[in-house]
N, C-alpha and C positions, 0 to 999 in steps of 0.2 A: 666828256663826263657830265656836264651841264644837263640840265634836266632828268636825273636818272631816277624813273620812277620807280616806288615801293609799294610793295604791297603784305601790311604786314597786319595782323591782327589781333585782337588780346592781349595776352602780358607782354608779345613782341612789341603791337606800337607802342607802349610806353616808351620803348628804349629810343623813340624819337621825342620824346618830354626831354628826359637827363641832357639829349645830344642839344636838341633846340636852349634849356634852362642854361650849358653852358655854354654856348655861342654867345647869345644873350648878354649873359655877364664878362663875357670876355672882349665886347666891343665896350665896353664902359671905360674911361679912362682911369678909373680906380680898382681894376681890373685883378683880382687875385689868382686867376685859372689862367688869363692870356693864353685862352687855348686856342692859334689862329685854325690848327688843323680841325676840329670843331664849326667853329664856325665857314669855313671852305664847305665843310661837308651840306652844311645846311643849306647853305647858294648852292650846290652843285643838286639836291634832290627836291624833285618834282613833286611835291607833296604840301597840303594845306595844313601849315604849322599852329595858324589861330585858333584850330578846333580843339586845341592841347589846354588850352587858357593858362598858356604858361606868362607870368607873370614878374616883373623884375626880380621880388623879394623870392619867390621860389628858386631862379635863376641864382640869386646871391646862395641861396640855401646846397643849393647843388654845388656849386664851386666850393663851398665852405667843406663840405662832404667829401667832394672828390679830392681838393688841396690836403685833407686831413690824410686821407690814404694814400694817398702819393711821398707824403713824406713818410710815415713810415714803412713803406717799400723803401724807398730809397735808405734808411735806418737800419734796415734789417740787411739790407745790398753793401754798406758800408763796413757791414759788423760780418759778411758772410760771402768774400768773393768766390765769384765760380759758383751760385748759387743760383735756384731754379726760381721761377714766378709762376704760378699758376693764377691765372687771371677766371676766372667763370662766372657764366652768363654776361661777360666781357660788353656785349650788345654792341653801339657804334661809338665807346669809349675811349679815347685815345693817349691814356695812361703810358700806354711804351712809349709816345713821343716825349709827354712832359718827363716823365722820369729816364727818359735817354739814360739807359742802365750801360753799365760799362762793358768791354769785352769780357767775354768767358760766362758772363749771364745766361741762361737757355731761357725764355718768357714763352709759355704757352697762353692765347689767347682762345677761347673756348667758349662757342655757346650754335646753335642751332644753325645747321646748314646753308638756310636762305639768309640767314645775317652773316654768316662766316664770305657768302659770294655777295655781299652787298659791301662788306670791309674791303674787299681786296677790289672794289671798282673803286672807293672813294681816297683809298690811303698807301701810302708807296708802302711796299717790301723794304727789308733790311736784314741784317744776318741776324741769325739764332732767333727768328723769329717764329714761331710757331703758329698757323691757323689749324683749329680743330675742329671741325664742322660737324656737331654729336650733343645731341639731350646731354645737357651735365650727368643726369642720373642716369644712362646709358653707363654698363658695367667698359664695354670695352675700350673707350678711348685713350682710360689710363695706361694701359699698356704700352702708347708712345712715350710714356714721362720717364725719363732714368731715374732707379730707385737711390742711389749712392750718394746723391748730392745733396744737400741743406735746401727748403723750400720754403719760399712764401705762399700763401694762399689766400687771396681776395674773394671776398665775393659781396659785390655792393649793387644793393638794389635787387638782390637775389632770393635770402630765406624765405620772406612771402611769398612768395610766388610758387616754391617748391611742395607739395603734397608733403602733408605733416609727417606722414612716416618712413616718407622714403629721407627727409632731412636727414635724420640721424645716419638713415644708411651709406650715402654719400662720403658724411665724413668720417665715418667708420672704414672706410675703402681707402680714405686719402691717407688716413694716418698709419695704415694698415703697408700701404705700399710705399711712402715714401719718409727716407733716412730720419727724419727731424724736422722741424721749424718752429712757423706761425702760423695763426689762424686768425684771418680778421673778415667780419661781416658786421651791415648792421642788423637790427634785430628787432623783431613789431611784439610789446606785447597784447592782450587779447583785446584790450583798449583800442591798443594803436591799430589792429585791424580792421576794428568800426571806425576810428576814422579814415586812413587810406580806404575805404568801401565810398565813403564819402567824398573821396576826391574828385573835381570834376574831370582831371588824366581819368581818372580811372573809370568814370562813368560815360567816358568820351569812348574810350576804347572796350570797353565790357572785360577789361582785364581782372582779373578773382585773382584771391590773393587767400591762403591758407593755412600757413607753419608761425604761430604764436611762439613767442619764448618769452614768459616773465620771470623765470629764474633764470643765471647762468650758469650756476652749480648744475642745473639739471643736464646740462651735456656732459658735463664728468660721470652723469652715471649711466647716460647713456652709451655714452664712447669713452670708456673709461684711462686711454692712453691723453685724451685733452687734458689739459692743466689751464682752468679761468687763471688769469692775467691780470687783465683793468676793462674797466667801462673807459671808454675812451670821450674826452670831453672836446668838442669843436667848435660851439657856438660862442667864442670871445666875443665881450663886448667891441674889441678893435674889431674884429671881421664881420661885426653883425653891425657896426656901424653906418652905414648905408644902404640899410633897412628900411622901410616904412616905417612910424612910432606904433603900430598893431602890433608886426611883427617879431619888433624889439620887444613891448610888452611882453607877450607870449615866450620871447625864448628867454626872458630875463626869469618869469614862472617859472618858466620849463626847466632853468637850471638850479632853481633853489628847492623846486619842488620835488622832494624823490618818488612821490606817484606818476607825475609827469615825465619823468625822465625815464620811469619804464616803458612810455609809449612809443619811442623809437631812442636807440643807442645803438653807439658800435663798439662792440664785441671784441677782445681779444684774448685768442688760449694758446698757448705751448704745446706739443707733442714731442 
């Protein structure tokens, strides 16, 4: 497996930023993500990581991110056994390991073909594990999901990325098809997408980015089976503590300021 080169492009390489930001912070000894499977992957692929200009404090910010949705997957898995995960645009994430969901879970991981056959070189198989190799927005893939069961649905690091108007259509189709759940994503408003434009990831990889949401009401009238929930808050001062003081500055802002805080948040609705 050593050496396994990629070749990925646009809003795909990014998803080697998230994977490189949580290696990164998972070799630190104050390590919140401890995600060793993460970090393997990044020793095991042939690919120049420095062009990413990933950076500790980004690194912390990603773990900070990924910990926050991991726990409540596991929150929602506690309150709903024998319960489905839809993971989408999944990337080289490795959420089913930390959340090691218990039996009778079915976890679909799902996002573009050439990443679906880059997971399955870098990360073992396990039961009810699901690879789905299909454009999210691809109508047909749902049709592998059982409709009967209670579902989670993640999707981190994804809305932007999605064409503004097929977003809504998407989760019109999930809540459409399947029994019940959650719905958790984060979410760029028009702000937040001049700055992601700005990011050097982003200007490294020519990755665009497209689907704004500054309300969250607004998906209720889009998809009118969602029910907004909570803005979900991640940036503690305990977890943002071994930050840069820039950093800290900025997300100390960022959480008292409710202009700032629309420029990225994660999203959670009921159906």
């Amino acid at each position: 497996m050593a050496g396994e080169k990629v070749n990925l492009t646009g809003a795909r390489e990014t998803l080697l930023m998230t994977l490189y930001g949580k290696a990164l912070e998972s070799r630190l000894p104050h390590s919140l993500l401890k995600d060793r499977f993460a970090d393997e992957a990044v020793r095991a692929i042939d690919y120049d990581f420095s062009r990413l200009k990933v950076d500790s404090n980004l690194g912390i910010g990603l773990a900070i991110r990924a910990r926050t949705f991991d726990m409540r997957v596991q929150d929602f898995l506690a309150r709903n056994p024998g319960a489905i995960v839809l993971h989408l645009g999944c990337g080289l994430d490795t959420r089913i390991f930390r959340v090691d969901p218990p039996d009778g879970v079915e976890w679909f991981d799902v996002d573009y073909p050439d990443v679906i056959a880059l997971r399955r070189k870098l990360y073992p198989s396990r039961d009810h594990y699901d690879l789905v190799g299909s454009s999210v927005i691809d109508p047909d893939w749902l049709a592998q999901v059982p409709r009967n069961r209670p579902a989670v649905v993640v999707m981190e690091g994804l809305t932007p990325y999605l064409p503004a108007e097929k977003g809504p259509r998407l989760l019109s189709r999930l809540v459409s098809h399947l029994a019940g759940g959650e719905l958790m994503f984060d979410a760029y408003s028009r702000f937040g997408l001049k700055m992601l434009r700005l990011n050097p990831t982003m200007r490294a990889t020519g990755a665009e980015v497209h689907w704004a949401i500054d309300d969250p009401h607004e998906l209720e009238r889009a998809v009118p089976k969602l029910r907004f929930v909570d803005d979900i808050s991640a940036y503690s001062a305990e977890r943002t503590a071994h930050m840069g003081w820039s950093a800290r500055l900025f997300i100390g802002l960022w959480r008292h300021i409710p202009a700032l805080r629309k420029v990225g948040r994660i999203l959670r609705y009921r159906f």
